[in-house]
N, C-alpha and C positions, 0 to 999 in steps of 0.2 A: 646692248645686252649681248653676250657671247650665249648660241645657243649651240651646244655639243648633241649630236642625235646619234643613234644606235639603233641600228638595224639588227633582228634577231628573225631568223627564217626567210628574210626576206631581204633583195637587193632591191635599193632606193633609186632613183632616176633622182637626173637633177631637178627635173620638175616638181618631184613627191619631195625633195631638202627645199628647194626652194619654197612651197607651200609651209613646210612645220614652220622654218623661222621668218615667214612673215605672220602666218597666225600668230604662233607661241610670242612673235616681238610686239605684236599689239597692247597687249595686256599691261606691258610697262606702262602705260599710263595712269593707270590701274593704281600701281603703287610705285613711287622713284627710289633708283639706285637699287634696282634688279641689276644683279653685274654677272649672272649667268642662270640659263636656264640647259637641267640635264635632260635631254626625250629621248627616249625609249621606243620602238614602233615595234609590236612582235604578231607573225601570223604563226598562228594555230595550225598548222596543215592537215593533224590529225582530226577536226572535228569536220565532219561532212554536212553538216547543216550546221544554221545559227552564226555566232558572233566568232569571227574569225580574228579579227584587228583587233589588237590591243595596243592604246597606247595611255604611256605613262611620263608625266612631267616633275621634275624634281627642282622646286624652284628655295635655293635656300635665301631667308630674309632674316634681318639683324633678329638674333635671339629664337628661330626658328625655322623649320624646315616646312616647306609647303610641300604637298604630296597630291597629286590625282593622277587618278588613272580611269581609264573609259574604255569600253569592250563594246565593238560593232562591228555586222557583217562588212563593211565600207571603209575604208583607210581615211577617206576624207572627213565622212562621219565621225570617226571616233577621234582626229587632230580637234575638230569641229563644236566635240561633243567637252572633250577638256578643256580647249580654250575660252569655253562659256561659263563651267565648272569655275576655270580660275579668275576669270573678271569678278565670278561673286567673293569667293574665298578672298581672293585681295581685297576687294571693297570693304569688307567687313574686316580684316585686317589694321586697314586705312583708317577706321572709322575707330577702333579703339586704340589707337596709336595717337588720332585728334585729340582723341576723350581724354587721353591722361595726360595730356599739356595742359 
């Protein structure tokens, strides 16, 4: 899976790229022939308390676009907090994709 990431307010280390696309690459297993996932990482810099980290996955699959996005004070939380988000979404995905065969 080719994962493309974008950074908005915020400069990524390769340690923080390195973490999205081993999370975000997990989840293929999830459902196959994911052939790219889009992430998003945005901080807030304006909000002085609360949920700073936003991040947003755009994972398109045959006849649909997958969408999450998760808001946390934590960068690793909120990678952490979508790629849990997408295990279910794809599993339930998977499972009505079974159903009509």
């Amino acid at each position: 899976m080719n994962v493309m990431i974008k950074g908005t307010n915020i400069t990524l280390s390769p340690e923080m790229k390195n973490l999205i696309i081993e999370k975000i690459s997990s989840v293929e297993k999830f459902y196959p022939n994911i052939l790219e996932a889009r992430v998003e990482i945005e901080f807030d810099e304006h909000k002085k308390k609360g949920n700073n980290y936003r991040c947003e996955v755009n994972l398109p699959i045959p006849g649909k676009l997958i969408r999450v996005e998760k808001t946390t004070p934590d960068f690793e939380k909120s990678v952490n907090k979508v790629k849990d988000h997408l295990k279910v979404v794809l599993s339930k995905e998977r499972n009505k994709e079974l159903k009509k065969r």
